[in-house]
N, CA, C and O atoms as a GROMACS GRO file, in nm:
protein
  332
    1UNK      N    1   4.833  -5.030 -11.904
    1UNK     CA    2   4.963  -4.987 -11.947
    1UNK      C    3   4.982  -5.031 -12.093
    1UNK      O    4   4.968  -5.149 -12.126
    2UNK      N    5   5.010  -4.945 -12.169
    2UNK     CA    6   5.057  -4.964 -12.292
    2UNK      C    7   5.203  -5.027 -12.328
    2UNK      O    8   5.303  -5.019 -12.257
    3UNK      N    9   5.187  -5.108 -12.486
    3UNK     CA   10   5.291  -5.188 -12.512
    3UNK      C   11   5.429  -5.089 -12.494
    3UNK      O   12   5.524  -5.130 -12.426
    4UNK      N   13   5.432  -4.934 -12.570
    4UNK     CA   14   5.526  -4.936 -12.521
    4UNK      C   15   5.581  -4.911 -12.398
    4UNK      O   16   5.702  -4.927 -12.388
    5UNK      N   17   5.506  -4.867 -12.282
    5UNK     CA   18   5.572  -4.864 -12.148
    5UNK      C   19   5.597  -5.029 -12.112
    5UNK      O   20   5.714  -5.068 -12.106
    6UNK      N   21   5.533  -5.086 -12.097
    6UNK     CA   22   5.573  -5.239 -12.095
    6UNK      C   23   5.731  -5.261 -12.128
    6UNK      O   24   5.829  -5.285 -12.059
    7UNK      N   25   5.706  -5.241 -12.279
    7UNK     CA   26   5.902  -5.268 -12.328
    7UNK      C   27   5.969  -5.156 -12.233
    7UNK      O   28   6.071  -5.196 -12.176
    8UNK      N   29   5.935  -5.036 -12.209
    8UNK     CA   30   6.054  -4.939 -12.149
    8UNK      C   31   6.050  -4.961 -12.032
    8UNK      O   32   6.125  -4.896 -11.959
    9UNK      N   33   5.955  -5.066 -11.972
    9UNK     CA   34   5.991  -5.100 -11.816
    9UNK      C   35   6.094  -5.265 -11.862
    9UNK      O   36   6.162  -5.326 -11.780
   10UNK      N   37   6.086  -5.281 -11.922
   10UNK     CA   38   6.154  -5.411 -11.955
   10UNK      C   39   6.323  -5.363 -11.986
   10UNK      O   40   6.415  -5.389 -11.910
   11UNK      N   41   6.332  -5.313 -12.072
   11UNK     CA   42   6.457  -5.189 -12.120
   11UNK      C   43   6.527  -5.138 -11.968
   11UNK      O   44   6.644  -5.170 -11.946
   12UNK      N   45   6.453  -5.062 -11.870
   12UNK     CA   46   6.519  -5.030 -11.762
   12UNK      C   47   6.550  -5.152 -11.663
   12UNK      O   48   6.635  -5.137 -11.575
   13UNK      N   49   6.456  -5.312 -11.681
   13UNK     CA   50   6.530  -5.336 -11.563
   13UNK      C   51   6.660  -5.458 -11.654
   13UNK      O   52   6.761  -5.516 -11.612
   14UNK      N   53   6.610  -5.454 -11.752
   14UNK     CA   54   6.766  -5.497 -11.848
   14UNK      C   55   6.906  -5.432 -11.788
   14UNK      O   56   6.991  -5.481 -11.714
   15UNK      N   57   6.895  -5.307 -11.850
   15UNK     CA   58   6.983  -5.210 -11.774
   15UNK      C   59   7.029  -5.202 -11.657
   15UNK      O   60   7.143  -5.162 -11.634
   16UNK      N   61   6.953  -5.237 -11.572
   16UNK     CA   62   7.028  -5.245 -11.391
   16UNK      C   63   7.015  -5.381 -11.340
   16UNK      O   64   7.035  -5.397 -11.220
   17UNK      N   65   6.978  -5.503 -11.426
   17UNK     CA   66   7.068  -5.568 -11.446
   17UNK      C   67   7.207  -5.605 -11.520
   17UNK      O   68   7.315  -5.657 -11.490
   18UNK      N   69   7.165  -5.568 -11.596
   18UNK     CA   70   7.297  -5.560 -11.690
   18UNK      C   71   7.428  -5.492 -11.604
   18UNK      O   72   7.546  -5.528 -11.603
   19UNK      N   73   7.372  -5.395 -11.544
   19UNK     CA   74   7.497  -5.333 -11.444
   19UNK      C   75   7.555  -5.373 -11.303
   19UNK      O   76   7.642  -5.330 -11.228
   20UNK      N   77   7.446  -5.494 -11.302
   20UNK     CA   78   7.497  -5.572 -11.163
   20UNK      C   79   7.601  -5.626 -11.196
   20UNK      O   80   7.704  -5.629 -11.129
   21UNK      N   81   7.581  -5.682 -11.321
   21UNK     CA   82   7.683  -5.816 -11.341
   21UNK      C   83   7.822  -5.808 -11.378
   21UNK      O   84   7.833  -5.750 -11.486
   22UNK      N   85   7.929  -5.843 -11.331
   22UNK     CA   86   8.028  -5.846 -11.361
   22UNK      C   87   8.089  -5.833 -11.526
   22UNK      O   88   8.038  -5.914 -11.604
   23UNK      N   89   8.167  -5.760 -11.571
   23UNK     CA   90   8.170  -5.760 -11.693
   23UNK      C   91   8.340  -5.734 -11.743
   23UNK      O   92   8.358  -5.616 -11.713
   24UNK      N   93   8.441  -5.775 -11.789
   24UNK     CA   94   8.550  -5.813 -11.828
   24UNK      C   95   8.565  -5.690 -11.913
   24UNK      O   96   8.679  -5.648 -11.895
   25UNK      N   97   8.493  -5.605 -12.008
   25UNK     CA   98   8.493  -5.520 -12.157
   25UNK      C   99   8.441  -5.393 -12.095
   25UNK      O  100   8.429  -5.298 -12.172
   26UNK      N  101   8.409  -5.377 -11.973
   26UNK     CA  102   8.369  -5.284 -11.881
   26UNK      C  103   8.219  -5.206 -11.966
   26UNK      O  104   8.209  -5.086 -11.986
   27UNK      N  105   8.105  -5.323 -12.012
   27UNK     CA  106   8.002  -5.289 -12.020
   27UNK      C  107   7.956  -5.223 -12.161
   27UNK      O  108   7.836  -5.224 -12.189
   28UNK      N  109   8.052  -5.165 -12.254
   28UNK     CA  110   8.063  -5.163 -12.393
   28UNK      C  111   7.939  -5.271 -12.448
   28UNK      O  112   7.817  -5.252 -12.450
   29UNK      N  113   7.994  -5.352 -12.476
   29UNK     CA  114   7.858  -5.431 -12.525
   29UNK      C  115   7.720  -5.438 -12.514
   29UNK      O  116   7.638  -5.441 -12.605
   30UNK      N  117   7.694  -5.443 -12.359
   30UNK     CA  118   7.568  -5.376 -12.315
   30UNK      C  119   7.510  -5.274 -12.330
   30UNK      O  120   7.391  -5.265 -12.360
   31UNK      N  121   7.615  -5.150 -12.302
   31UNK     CA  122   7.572  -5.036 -12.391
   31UNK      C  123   7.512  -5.025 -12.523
   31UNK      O  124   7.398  -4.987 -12.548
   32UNK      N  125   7.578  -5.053 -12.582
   32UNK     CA  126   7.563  -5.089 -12.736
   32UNK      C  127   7.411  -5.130 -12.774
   32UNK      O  128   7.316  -5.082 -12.836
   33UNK      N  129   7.443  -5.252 -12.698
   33UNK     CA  130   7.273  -5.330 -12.700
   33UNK      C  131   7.150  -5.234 -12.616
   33UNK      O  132   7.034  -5.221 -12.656
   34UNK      N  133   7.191  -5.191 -12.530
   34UNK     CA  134   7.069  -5.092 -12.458
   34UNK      C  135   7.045  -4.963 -12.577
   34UNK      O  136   6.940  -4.911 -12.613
   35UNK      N  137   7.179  -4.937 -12.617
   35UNK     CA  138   7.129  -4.814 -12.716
   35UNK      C  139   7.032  -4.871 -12.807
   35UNK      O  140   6.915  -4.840 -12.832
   36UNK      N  141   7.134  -4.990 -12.865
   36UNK     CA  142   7.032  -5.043 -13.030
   36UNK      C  143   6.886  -5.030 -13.007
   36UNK      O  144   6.807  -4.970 -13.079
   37UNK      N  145   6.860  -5.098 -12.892
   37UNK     CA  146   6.752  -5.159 -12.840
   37UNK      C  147   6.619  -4.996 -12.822
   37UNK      O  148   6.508  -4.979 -12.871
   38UNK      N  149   6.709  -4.907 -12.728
   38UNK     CA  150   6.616  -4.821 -12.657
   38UNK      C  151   6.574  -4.683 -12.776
   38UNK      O  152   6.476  -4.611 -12.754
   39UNK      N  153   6.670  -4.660 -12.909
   39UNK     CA  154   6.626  -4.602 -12.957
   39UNK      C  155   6.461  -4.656 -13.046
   39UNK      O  156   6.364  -4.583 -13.025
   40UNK      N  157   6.448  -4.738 -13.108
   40UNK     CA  158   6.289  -4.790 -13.162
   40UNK      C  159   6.243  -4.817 -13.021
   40UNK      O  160   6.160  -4.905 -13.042
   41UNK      N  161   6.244  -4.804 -12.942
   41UNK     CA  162   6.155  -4.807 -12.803
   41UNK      C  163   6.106  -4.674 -12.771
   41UNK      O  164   5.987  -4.650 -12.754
   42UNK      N  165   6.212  -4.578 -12.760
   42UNK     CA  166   6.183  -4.476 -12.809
   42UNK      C  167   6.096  -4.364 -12.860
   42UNK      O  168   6.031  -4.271 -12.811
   43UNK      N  169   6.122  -4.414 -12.980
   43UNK     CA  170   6.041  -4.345 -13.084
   43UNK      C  171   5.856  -4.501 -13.042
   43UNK      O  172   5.735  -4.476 -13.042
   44UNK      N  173   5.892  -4.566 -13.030
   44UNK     CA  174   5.737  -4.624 -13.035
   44UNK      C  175   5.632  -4.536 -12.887
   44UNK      O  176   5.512  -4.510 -12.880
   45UNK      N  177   5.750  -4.511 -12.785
   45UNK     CA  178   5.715  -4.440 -12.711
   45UNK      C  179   5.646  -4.268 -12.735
   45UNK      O  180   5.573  -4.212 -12.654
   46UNK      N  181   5.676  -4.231 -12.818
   46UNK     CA  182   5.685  -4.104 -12.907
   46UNK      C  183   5.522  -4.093 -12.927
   46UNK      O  184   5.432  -4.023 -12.879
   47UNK      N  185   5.532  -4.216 -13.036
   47UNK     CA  186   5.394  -4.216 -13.128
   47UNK      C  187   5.297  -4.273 -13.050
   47UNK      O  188   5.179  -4.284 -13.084
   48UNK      N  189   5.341  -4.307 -12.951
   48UNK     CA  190   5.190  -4.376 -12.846
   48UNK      C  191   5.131  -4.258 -12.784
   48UNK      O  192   5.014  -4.225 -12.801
   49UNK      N  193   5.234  -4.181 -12.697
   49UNK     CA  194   5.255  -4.130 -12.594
   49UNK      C  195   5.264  -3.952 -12.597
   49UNK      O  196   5.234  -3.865 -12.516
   50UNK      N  197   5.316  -3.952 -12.724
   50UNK     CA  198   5.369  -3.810 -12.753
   50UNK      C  199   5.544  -3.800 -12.715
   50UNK      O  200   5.622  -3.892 -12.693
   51UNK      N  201   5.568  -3.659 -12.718
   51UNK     CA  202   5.723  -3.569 -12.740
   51UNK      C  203   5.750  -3.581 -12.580
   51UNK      O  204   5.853  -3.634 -12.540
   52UNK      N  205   5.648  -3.527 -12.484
   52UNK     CA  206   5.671  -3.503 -12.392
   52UNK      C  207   5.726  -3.624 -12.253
   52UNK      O  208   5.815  -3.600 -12.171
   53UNK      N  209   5.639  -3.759 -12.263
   53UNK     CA  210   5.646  -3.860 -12.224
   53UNK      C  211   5.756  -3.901 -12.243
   53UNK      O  212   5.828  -3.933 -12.149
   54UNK      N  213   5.805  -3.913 -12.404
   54UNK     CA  214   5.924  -3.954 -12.469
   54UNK      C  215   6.043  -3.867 -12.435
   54UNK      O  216   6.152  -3.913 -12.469
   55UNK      N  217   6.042  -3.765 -12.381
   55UNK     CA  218   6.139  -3.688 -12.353
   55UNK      C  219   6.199  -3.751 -12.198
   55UNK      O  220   6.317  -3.770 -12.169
   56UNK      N  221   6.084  -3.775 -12.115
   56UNK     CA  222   6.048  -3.833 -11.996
   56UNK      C  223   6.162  -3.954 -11.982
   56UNK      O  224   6.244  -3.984 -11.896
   57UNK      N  225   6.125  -4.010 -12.111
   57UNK     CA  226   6.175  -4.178 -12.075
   57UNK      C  227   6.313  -4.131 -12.112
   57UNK      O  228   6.406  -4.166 -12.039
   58UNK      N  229   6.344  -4.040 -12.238
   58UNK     CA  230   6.502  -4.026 -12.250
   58UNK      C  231   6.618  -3.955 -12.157
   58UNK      O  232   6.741  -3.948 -12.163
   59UNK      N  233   6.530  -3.913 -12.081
   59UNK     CA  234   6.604  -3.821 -11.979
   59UNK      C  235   6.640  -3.965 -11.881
   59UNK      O  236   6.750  -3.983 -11.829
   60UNK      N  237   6.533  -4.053 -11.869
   60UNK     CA  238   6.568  -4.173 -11.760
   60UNK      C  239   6.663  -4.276 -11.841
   60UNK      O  240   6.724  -4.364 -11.780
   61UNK      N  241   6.672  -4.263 -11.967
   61UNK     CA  242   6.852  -4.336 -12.038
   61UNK      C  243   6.931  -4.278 -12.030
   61UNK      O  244   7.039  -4.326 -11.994
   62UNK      N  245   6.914  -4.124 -12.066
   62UNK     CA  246   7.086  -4.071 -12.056
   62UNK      C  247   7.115  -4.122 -11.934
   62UNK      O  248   7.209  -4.200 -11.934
   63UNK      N  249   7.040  -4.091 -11.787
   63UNK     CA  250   7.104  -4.120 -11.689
   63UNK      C  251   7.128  -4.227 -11.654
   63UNK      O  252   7.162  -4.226 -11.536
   64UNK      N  253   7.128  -4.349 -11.709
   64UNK     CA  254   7.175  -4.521 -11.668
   64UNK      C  255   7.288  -4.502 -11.828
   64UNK      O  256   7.400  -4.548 -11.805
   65UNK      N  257   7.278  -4.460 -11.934
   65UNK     CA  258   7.382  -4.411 -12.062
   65UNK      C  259   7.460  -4.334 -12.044
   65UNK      O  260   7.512  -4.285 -12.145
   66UNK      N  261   7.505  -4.285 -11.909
   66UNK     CA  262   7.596  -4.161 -11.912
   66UNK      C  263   7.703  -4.129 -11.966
   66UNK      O  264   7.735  -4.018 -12.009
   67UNK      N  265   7.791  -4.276 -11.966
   67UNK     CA  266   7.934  -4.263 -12.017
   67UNK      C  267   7.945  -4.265 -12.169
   67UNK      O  268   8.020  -4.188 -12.229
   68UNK      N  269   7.847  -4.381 -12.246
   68UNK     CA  270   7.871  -4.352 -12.360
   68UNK      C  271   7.828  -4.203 -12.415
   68UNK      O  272   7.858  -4.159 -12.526
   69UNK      N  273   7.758  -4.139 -12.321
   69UNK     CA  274   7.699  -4.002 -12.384
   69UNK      C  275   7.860  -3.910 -12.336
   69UNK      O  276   7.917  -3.846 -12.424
   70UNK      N  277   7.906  -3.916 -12.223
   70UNK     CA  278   8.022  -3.820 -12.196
   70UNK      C  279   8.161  -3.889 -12.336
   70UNK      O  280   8.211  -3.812 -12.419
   71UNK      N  281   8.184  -3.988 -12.330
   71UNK     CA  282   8.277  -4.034 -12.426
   71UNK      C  283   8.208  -3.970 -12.592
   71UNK      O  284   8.298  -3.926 -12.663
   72UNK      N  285   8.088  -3.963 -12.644
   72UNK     CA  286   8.052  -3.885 -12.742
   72UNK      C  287   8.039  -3.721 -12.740
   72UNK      O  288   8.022  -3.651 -12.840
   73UNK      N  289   8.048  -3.685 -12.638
   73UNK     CA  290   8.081  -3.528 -12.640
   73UNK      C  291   8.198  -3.510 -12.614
   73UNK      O  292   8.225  -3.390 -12.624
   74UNK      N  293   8.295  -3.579 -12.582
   74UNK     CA  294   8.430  -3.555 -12.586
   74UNK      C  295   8.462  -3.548 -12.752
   74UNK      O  296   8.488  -3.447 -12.817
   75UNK      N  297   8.451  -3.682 -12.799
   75UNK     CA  298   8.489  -3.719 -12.935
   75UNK      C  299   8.458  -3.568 -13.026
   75UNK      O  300   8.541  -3.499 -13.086
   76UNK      N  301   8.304  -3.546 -13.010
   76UNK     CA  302   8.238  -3.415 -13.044
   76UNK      C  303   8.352  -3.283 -13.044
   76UNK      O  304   8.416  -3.216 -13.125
   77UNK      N  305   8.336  -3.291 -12.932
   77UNK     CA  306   8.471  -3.168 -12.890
   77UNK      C  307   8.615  -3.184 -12.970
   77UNK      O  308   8.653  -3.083 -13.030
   78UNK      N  309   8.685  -3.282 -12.976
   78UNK     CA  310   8.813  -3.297 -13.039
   78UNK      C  311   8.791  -3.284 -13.182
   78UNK      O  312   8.889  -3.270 -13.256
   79UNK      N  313   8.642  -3.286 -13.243
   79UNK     CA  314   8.630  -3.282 -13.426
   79UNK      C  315   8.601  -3.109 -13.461
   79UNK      O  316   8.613  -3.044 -13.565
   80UNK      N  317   8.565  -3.077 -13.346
   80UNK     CA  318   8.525  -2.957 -13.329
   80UNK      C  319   8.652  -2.853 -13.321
   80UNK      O  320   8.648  -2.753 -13.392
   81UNK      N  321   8.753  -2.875 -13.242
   81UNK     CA  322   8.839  -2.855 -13.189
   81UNK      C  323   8.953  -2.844 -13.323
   81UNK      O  324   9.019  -2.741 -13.334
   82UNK      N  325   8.971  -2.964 -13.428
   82UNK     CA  326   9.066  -2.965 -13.485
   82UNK      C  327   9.005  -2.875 -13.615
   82UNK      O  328   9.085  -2.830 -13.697
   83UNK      N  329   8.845  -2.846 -13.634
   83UNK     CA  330   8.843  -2.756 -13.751
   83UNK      C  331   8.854  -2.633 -13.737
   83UNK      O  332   8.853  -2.559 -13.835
   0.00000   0.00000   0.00000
């Protein structure tokens, strides 16, 4: 197994931990950090692996990223909306 599947198995079980745990800010922060984190994971995934693999692994973040992705197509929509 290559370094970057290593980190993107590390990245996913961050993530479902991260979502066990009780959280006061309802997970904002974590988000944040899983994004910072999973985009250069990403792309290292990309250049190891190729487009296709990498497409693979992003399809398996949007779905643990869902909300910050639905809260950015809203935002999307209302900039869209007011021009």
């Amino acid at each position: 197994m290559t370094a970057s599947l290593i980190l993107t198995c590390l990245w996913f079980v961050a993530a479902n931990i991260g979502a066990i745990l009780p959280s006061r800010r309802g997970h904002w922060p974590l988000a944040w950090g899983l994004i910072a984190t999973g985009i250069p994971i990403l792309g290292f995934v990309c250049l190891q692996h190729g487009p296709w693999i990498a497409l693979l692994i992003m399809a398996g973040g949007v779905s643990i990223l869902r909300w910050p992705l639905r809260f950015l197509a809203g935002w999307l929509k209302r900039i869209i909306a007011r021009s």
